[in-house]
MARLUMRO-684914 format. One record per residue (C-alpha): x, y, z; residue number from 1. Coordinates in steps of 0.1 Angstrom, whole numbers, plus 5000, padded with zeros to 4 digits. Layout:
! residues N
REC    x    y    z   i
REC    X    Y    Z NUM
...
***
This chain:
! residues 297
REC    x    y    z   i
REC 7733 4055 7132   1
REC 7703 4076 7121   2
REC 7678 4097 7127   3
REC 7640 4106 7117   4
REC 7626 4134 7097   5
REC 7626 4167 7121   6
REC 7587 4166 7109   7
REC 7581 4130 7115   8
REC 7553 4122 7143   9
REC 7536 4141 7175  10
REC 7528 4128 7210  11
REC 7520 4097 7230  12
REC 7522 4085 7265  13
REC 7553 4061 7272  14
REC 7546 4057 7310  15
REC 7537 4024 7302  16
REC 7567 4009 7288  17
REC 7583 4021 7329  18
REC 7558 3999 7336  19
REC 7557 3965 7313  20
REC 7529 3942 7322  21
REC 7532 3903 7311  22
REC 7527 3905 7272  23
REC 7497 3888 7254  24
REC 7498 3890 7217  25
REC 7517 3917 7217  26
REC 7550 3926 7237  27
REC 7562 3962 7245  28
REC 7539 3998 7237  29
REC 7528 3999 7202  30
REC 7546 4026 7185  31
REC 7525 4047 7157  32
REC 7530 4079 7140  33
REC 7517 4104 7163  34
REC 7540 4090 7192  35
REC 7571 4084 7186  36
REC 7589 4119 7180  37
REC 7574 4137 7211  38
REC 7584 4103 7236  39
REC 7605 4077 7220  40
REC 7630 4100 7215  41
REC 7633 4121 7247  42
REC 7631 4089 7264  43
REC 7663 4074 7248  44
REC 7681 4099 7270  45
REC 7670 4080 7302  46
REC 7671 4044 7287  47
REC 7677 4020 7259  48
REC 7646 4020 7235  49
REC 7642 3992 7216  50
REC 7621 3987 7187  51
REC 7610 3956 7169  52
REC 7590 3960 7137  53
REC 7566 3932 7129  54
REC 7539 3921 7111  55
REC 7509 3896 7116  56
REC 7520 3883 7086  57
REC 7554 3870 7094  58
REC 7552 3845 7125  59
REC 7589 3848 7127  60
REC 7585 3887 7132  61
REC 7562 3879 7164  62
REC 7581 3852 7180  63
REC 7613 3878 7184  64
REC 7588 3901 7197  65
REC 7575 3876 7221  66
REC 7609 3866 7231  67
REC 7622 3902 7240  68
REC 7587 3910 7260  69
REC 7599 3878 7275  70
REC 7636 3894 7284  71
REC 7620 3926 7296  72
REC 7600 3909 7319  73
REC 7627 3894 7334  74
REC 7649 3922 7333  75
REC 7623 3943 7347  76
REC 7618 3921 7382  77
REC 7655 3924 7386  78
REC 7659 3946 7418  79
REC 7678 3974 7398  80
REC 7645 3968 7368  81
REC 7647 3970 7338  82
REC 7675 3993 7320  83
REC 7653 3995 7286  84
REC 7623 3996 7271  85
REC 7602 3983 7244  86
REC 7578 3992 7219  87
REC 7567 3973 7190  88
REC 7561 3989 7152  89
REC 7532 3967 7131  90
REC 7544 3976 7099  91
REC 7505 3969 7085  92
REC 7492 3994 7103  93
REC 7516 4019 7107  94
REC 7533 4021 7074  95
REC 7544 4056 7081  96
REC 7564 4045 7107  97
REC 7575 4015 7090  98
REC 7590 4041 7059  99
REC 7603 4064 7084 100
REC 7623 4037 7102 101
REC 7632 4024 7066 102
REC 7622 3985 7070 103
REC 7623 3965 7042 104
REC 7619 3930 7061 105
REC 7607 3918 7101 106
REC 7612 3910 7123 107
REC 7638 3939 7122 108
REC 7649 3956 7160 109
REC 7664 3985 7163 110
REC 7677 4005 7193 111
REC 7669 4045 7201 112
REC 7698 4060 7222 113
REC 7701 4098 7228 114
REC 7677 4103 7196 115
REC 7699 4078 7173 116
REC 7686 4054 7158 117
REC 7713 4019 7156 118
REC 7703 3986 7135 119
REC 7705 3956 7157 120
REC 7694 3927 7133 121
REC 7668 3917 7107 122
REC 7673 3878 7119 123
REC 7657 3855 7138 124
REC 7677 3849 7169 125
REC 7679 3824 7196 126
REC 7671 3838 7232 127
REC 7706 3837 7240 128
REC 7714 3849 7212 129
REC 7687 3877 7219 130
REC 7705 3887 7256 131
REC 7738 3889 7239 132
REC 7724 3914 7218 133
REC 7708 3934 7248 134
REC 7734 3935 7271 135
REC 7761 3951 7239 136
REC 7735 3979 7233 137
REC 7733 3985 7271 138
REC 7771 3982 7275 139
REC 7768 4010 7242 140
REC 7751 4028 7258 141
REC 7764 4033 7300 142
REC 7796 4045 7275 143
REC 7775 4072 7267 144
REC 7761 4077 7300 145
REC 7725 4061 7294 146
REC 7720 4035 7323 147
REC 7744 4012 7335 148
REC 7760 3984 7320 149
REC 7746 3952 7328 150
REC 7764 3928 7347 151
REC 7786 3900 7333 152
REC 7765 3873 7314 153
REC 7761 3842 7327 154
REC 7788 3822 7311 155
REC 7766 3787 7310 156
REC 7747 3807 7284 157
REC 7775 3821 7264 158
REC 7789 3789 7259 159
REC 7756 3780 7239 160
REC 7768 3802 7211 161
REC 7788 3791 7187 162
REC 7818 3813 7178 163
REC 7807 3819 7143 164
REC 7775 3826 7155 165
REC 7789 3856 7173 166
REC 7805 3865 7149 167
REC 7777 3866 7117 168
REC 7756 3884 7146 169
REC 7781 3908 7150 170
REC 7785 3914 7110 171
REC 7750 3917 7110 172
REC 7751 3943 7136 173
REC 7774 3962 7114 174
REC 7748 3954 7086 175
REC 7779 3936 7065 176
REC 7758 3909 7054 177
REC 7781 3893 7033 178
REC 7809 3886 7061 179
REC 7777 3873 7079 180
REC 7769 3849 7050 181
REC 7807 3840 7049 182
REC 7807 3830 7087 183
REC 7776 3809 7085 184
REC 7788 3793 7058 185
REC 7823 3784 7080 186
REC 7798 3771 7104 187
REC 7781 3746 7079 188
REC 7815 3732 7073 189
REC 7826 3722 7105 190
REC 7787 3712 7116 191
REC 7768 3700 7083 192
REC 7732 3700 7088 193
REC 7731 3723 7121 194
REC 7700 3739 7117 195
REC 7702 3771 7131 196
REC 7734 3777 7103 197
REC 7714 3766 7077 198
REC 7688 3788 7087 199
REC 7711 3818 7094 200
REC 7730 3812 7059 201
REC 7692 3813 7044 202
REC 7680 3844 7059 203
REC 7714 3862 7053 204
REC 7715 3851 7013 205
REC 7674 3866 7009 206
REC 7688 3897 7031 207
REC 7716 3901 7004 208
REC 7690 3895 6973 209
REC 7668 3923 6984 210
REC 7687 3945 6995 211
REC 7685 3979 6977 212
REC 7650 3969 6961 213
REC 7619 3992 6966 214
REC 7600 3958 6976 215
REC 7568 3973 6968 216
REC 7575 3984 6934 217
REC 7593 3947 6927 218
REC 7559 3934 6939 219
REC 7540 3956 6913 220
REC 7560 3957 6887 221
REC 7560 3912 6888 222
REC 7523 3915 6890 223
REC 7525 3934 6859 224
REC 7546 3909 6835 225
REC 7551 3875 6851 226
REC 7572 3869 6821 227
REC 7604 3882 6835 228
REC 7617 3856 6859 229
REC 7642 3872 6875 230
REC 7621 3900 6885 231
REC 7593 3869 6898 232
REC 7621 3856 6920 233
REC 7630 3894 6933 234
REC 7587 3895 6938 235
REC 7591 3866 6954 236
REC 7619 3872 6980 237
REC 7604 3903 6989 238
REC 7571 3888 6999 239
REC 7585 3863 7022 240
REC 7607 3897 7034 241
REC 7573 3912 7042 242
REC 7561 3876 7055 243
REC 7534 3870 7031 244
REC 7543 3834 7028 245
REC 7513 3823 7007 246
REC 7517 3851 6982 247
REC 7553 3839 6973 248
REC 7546 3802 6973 249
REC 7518 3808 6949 250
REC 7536 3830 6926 251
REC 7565 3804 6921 252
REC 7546 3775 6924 253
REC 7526 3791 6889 254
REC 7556 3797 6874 255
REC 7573 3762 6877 256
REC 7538 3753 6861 257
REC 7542 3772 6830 258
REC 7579 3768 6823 259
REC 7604 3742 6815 260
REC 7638 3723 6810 261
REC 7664 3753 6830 262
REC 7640 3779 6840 263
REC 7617 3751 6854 264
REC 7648 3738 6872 265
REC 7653 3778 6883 266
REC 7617 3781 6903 267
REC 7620 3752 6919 268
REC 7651 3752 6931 269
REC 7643 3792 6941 270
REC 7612 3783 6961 271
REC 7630 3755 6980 272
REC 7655 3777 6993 273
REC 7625 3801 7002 274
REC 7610 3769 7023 275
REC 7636 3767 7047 276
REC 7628 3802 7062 277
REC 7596 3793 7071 278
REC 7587 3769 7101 279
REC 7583 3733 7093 280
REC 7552 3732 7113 281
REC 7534 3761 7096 282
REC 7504 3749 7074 283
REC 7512 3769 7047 284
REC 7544 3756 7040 285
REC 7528 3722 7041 286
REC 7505 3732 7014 287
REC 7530 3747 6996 288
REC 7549 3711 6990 289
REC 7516 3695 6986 290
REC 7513 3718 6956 291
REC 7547 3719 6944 292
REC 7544 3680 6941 293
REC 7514 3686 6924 294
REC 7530 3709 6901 295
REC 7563 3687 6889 296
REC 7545 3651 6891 297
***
């Protein structure tokens, strides 16, 4: 667990996360700078804070964010309400907070108990998969005498999760991302093709590729020379980290243009292992093949 700078942020009104209305765009209070010491803290002594840092950029990032508005509001017209509540960090306009709460990818959520700050996940789970996560950090924190725990889970939806599912959400709890990648990969051999796997194993494997990089500087520095593909590939993981899609298609989609025989063989294979984080639906994927057809054939 962690904690902000002592000098970090000023004041805000939280009164109405006590008070969640049905979410639009955006779920939860929107958390900036000048808020979060003076509330967000003091209120993790009463209840669960939780966090999720998004951007408009990453789709993924707001469909967890719609999902937990979606659990608060059901939590919240429970007769005992809600025993949390939720703001939302956009990481493009409040990169201040977004440094202080050290993100490096979204969606990431994070919980705020008695002033401490705990890593839930940087994934994008299922709903049930979302609850599970909930009801631990509640369970957390009634040990520590901040709400009650919540009542046992309906077992109908913890059947839905696959036992090494709990478990790679659990590593990646602990932030032990290779034990998560190990699990999911346990998962694709019993169940080849399950897509929620092959999707965990992908997100897990760009978690472990940039971790410990200073995305931004990756970013400028590959800008800079375009020569050095390895550093391209670290540009390139970053920006679909930050979920700027288009930028990272682009940049390998140039570079499987210019290059040949191995390193050819490199980009591609790189940027088709970055496809499968992004939804099939989403246009700009569908460009993106259109254009890396364009670019082999």
């Amino acid at each position: 667990m962690s904690s902000l700078p002592k000098n970090f942020g000023s004041a805000f009104d939280l009164s109405a996360l006590r008070s969640p209305a049905a979410p639009q765009e955006v779920a939860g209070v929107s958390i900036n700078q000048v808020n979060l010491m003076q509330e967000v803290l003091p209120a993790s002594h009463e209840r669960v804070v939780i966090l999720i840092c998004w951007s408009a950029r990453s789709p993924q990032s707001q469909t967890v964010m719609a999902a937990l508005g979606k659990l608060l509001q059901e939590d919240a017209a429970k007769p005992e309400g809600a025993g949390w509540l939720l703001g939302n960090v956009n990481i493009d306009l409040e990169p201040e907070v977004a440094q202080a709460l050290q993100v490096q990818a979204v969606p990431l959520a994070l919980a705020v108990i008695q002033e401490q700050i705990v890593p839930l996940f940087e994934t994008v789970p299922t709903l049930p998969q979302l609850r599970a996560v909930i009801d631990k950090v509640l369970s957390l924190a009634a040990e520590r005498g901040i709400g009650t725990a919540p009542e046992a889970g309906d077992p109908s939806v913890e059947d839905k999760l696959e036992p090494e599912e709990i478990r790679a959400l659990e590593a990646l709890d602990l932030g032990d991302f290779a034990t998560a990648r190990a699990t999911y990969k346990e998962w694709l051999n019993r169940a080849p093709n399950n897509p929620l796997a092959i999707l965990g194993l992908a997100q897990v494997e760009l978690l472990l590729r940039i971790d410990g990089l200073e995305t931004d500087d990756v970013i400028r520095r590959s800008n800079d020379d375009n020569s050095d593909l390895v550093l391209l590939r670290q540009a390139a993981d970053c920006e679909i980290a930050q979920g700027n899609f288009e930028a990272a298609f682009a940049r390998l989609i140039a570079a499987v243009k210019r290059t040949a025989g191995d390193e050819r063989k490199e980009m591609r294979e790189h940027l088709v292992g970055l496809f499968a984080l992004v939804d099939p639906a989403d246009p700009i994927l569908n460009k993106a093949r259109q254009q890396l057809a364009s670019a082999l054939f």
